[in-house]
MITOR-878902 format. One record per residue: residue in one letter; x, y, z of N, C-alpha, C in turn; residue number from 0. Coordinates in steps of 0.1 Angstrom, whole numbers, plus 5000, padded with zeros to 4 digits. Layout:
// MITOR-878902
<r type="A" n_c1="X" n_c2="Y" n_c3="Z" ca_c1="X" ca_c2="Y" ca_c3="Z" c_c1="X" c_c2="Y" c_c3="Z" seq="NUM"/>
...
END
This chain:
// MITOR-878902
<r type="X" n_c1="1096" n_c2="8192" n_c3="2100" ca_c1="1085" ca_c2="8186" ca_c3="2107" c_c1="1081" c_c2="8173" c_c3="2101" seq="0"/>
<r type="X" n_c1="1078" n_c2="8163" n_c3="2112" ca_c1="1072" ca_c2="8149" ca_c3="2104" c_c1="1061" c_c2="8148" c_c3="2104" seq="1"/>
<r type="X" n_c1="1055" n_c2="8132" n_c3="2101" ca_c1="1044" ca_c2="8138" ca_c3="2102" c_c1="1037" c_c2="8134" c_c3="2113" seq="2"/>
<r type="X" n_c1="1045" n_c2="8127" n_c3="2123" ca_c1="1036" ca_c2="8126" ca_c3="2138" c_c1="1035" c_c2="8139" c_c3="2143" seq="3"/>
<r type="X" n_c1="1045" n_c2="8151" n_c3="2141" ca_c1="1043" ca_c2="8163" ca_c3="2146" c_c1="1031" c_c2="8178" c_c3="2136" seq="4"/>
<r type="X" n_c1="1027" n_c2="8169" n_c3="2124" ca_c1="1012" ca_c2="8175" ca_c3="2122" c_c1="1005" c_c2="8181" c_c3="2128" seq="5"/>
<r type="X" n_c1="0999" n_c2="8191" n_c3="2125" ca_c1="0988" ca_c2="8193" ca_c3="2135" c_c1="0974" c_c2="8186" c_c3="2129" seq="6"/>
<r type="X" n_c1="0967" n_c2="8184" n_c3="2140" ca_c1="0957" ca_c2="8175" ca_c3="2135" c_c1="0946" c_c2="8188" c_c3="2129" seq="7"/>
<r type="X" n_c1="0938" n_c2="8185" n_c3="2115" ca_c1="0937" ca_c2="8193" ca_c3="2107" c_c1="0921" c_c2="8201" c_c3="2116" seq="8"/>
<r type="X" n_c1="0917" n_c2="8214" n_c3="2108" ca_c1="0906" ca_c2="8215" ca_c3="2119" c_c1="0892" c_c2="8211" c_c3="2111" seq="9"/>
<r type="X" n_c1="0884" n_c2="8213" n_c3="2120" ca_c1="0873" ca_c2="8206" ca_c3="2113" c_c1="0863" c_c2="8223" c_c3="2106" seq="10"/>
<r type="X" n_c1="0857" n_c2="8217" n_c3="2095" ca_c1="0852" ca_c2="8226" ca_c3="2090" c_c1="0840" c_c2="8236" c_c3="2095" seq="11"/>
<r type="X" n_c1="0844" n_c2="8247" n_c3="2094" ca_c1="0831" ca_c2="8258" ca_c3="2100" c_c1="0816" c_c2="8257" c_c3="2098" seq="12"/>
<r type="X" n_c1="0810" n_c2="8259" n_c3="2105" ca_c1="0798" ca_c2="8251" ca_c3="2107" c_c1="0792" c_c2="8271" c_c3="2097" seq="13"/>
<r type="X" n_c1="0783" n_c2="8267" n_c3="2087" ca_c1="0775" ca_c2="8277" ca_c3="2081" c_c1="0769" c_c2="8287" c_c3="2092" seq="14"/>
<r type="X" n_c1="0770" n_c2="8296" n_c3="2085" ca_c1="0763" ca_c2="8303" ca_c3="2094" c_c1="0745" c_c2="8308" c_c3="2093" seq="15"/>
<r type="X" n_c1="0739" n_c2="8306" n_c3="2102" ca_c1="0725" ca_c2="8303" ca_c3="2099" c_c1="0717" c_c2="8309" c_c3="2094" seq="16"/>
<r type="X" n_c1="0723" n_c2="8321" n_c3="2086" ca_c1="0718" ca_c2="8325" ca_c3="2076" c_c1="0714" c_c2="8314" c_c3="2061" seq="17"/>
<r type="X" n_c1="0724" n_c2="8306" n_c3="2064" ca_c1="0727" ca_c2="8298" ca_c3="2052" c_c1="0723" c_c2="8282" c_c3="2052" seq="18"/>
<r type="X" n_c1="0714" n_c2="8283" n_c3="2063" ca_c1="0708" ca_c2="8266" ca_c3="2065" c_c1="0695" c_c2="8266" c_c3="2062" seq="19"/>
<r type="X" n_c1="0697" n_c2="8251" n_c3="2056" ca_c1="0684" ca_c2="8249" ca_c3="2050" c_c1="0668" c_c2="8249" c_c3="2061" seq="20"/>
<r type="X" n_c1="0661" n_c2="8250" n_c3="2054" ca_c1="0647" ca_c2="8243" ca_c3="2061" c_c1="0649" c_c2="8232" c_c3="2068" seq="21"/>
<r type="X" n_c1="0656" n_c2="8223" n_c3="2062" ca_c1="0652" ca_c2="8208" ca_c3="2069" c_c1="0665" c_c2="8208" c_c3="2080" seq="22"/>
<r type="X" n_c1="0673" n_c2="8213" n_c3="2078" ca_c1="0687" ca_c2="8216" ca_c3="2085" c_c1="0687" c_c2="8222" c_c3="2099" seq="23"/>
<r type="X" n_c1="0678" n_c2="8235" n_c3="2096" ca_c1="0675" ca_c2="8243" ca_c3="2114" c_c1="0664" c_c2="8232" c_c3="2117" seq="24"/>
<r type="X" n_c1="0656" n_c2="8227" n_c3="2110" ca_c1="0643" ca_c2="8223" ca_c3="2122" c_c1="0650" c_c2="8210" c_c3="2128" seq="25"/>
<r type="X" n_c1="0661" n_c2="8202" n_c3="2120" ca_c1="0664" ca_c2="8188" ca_c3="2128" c_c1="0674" c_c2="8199" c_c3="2142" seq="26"/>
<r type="X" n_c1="0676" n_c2="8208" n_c3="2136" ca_c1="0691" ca_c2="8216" ca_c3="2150" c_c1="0682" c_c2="8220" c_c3="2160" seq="27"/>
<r type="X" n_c1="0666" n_c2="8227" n_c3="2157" ca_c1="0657" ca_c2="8233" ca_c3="2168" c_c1="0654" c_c2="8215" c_c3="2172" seq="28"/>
<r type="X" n_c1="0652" n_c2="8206" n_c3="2168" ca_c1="0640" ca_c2="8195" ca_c3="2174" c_c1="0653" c_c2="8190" c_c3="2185" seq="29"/>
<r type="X" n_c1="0667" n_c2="8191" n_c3="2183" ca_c1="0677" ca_c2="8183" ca_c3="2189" c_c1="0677" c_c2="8193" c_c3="2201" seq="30"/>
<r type="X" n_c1="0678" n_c2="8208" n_c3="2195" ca_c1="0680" ca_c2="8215" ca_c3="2210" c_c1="0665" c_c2="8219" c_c3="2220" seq="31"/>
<r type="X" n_c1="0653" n_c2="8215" n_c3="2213" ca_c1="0646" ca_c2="8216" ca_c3="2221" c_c1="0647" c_c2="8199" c_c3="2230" seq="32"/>
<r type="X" n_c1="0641" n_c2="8193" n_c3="2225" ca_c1="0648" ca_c2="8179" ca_c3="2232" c_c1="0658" c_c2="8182" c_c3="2243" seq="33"/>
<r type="X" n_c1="0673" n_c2="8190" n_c3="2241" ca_c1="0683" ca_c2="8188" ca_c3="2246" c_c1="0674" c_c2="8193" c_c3="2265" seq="34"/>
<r type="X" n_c1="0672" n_c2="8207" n_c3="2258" ca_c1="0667" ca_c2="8215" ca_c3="2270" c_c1="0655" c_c2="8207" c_c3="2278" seq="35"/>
<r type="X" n_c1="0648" n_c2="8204" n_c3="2277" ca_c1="0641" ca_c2="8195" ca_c3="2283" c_c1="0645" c_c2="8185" c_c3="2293" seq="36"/>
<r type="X" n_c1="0654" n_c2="8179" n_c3="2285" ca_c1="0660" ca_c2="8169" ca_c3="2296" c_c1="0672" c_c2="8175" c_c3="2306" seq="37"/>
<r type="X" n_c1="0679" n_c2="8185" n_c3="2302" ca_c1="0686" ca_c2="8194" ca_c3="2308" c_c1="0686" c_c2="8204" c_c3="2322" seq="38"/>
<r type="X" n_c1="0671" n_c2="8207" n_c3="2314" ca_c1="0669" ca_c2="8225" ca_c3="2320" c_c1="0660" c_c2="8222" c_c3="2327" seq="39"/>
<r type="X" n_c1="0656" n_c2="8231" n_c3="2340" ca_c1="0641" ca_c2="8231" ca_c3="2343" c_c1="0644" c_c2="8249" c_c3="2345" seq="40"/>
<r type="X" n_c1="0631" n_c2="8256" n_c3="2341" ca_c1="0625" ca_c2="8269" ca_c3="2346" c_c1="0618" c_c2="8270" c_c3="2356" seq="41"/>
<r type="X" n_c1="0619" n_c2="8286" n_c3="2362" ca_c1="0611" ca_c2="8289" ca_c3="2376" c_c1="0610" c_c2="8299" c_c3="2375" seq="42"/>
<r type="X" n_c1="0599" n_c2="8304" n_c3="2372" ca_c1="0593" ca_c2="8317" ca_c3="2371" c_c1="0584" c_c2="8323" c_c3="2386" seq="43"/>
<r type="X" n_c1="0587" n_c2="8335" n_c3="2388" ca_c1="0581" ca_c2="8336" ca_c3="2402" c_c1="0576" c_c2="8354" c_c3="2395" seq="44"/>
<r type="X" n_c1="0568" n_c2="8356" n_c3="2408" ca_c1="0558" ca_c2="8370" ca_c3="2401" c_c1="0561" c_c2="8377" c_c3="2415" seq="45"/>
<r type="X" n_c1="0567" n_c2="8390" n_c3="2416" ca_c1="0568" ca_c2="8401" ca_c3="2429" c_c1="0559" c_c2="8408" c_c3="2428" seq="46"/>
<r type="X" n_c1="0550" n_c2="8412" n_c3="2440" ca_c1="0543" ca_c2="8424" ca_c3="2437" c_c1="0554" c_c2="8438" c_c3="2443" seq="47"/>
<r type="X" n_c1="0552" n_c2="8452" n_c3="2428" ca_c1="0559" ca_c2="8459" ca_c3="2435" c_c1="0554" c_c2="8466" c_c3="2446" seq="48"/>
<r type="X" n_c1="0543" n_c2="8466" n_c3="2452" ca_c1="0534" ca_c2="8470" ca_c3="2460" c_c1="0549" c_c2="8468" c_c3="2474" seq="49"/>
<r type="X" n_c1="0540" n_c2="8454" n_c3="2477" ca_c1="0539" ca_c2="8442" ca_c3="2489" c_c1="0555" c_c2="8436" c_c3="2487" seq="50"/>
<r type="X" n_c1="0560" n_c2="8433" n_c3="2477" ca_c1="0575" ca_c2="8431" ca_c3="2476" c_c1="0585" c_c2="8435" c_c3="2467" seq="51"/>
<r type="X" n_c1="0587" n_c2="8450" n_c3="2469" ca_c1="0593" ca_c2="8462" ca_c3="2464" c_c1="0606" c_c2="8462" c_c3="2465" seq="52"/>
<r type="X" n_c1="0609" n_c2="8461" n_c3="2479" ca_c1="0621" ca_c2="8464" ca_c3="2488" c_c1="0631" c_c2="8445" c_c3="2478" seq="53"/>
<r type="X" n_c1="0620" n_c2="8436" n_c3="2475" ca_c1="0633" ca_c2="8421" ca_c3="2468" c_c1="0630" c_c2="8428" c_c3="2457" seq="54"/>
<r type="X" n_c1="0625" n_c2="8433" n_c3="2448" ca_c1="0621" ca_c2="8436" ca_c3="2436" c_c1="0635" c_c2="8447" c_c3="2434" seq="55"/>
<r type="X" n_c1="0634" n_c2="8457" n_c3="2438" ca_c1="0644" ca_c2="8467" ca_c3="2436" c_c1="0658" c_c2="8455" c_c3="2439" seq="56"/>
<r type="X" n_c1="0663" n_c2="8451" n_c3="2449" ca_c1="0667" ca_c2="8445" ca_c3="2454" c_c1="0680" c_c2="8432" c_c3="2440" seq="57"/>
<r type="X" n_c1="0668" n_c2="8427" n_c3="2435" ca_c1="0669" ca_c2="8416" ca_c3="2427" c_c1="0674" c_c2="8423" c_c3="2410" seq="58"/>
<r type="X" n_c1="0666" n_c2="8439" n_c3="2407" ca_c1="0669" ca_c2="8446" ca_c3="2396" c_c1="0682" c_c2="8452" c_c3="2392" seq="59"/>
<r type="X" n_c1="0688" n_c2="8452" n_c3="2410" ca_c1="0702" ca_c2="8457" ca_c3="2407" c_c1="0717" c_c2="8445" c_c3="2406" seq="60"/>
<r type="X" n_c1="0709" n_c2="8434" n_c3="2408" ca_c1="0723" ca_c2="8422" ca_c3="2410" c_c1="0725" c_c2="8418" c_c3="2394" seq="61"/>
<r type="X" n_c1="0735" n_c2="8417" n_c3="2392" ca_c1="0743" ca_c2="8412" ca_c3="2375" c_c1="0738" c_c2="8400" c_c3="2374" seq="62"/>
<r type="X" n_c1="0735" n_c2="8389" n_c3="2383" ca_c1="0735" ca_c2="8377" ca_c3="2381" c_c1="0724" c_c2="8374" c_c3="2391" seq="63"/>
<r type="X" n_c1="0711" n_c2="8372" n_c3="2383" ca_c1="0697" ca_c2="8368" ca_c3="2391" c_c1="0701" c_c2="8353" c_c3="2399" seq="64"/>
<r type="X" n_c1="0701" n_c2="8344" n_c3="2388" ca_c1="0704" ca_c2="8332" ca_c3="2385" c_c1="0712" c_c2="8325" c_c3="2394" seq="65"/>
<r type="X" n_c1="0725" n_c2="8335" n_c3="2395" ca_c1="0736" ca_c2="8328" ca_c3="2400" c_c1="0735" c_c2="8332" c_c3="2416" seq="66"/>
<r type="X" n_c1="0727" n_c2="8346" n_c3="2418" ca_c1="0724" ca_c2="8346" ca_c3="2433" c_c1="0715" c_c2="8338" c_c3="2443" seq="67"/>
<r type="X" n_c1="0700" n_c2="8334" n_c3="2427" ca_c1="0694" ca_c2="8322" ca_c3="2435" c_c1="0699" c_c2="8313" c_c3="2437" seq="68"/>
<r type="X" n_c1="0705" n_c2="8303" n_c3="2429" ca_c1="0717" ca_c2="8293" ca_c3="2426" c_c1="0721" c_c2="8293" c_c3="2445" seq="69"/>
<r type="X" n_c1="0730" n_c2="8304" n_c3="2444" ca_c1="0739" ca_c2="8304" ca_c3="2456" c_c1="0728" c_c2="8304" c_c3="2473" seq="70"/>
<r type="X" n_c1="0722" n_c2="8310" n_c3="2470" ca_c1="0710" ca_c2="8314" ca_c3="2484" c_c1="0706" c_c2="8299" c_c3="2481" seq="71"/>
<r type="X" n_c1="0701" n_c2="8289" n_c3="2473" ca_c1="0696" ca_c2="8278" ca_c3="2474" c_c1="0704" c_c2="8268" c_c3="2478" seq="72"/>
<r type="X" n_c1="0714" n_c2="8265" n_c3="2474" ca_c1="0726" ca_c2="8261" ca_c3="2480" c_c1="0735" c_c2="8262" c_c3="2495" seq="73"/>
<r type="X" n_c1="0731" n_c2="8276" n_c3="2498" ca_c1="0733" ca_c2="8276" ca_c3="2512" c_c1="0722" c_c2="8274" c_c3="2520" seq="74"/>
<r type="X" n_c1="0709" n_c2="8277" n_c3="2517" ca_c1="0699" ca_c2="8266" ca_c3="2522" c_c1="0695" c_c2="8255" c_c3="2528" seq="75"/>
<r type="X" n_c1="0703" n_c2="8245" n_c3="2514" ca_c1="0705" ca_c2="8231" ca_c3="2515" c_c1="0717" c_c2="8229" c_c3="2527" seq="76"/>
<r type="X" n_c1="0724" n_c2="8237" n_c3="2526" ca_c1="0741" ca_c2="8232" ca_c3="2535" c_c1="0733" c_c2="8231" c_c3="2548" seq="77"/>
<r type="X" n_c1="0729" n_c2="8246" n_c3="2547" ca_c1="0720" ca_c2="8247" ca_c3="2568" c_c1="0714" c_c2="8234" c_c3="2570" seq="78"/>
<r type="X" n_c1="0699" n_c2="8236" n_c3="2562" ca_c1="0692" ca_c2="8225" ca_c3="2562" c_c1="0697" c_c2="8206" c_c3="2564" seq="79"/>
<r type="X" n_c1="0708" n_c2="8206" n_c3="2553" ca_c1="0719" ca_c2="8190" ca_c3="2564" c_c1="0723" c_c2="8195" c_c3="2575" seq="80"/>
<r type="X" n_c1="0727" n_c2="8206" n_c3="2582" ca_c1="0737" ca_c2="8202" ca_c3="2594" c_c1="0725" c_c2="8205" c_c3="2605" seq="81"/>
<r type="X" n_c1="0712" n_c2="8210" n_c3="2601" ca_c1="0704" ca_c2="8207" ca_c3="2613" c_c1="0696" c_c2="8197" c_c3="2614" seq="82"/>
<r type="X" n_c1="0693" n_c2="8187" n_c3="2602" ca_c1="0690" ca_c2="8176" ca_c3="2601" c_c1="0704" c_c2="8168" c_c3="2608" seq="83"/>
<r type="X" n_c1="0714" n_c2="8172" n_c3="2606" ca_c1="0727" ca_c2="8158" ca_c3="2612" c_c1="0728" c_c2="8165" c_c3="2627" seq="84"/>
<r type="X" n_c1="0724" n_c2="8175" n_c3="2633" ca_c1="0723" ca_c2="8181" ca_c3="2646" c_c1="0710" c_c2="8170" c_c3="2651" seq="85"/>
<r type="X" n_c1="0701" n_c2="8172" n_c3="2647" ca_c1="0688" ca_c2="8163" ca_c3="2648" c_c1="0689" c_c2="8149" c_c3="2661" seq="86"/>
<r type="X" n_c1="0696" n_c2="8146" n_c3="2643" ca_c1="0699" ca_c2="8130" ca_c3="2645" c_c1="0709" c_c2="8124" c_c3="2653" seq="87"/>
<r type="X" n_c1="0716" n_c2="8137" n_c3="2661" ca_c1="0727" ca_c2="8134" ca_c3="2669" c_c1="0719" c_c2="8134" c_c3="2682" seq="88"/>
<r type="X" n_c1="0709" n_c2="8136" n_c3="2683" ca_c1="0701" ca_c2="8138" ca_c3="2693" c_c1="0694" c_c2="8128" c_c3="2705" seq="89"/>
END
């Protein structure tokens, strides 16, 4: 083996956070709160089980909350263009 066929070496394991300093986690929390902020947004919504039981049960049994609103929002949006471009065809 030469040495263009090297492998390129790996980079060192990052501590495990048991083992970081004070000043170490708060610059890693200030960079990932920062990160999330500009990233993320949250949506918190409140069911009553009363009055809305039937999405409540509904929503407790799907694997993926997230990825179902995701998807229901998204197909929303698709309807929502083709009856706005129906509209405009008008």
């Amino acid at each position: 083996m030469n040495s263009t066929d090297a492998k390129p070496k790996r980079k060192r394991k990052p501590k495990p956070y048991s083992e970081w300093t004070k000043e170490s986690y708060d610059k890693f929390r200030d960079y990932q709160v920062q990160y999330y902020k500009e990233h993320y947004r949250t949506f918190a919504i409140k069911l009553s089980k009363d009055k809305d039981g039937e999405v409540v049960e509904y929503l407790e049994n799907l694997d993926n909350i997230s990825g179902f609103v995701r998807d229901a929002v998204k197909k929303q949006i698709a309807k929502d263009k083709r009856k706005k471009q129906k509209e405009s065809k008008q």
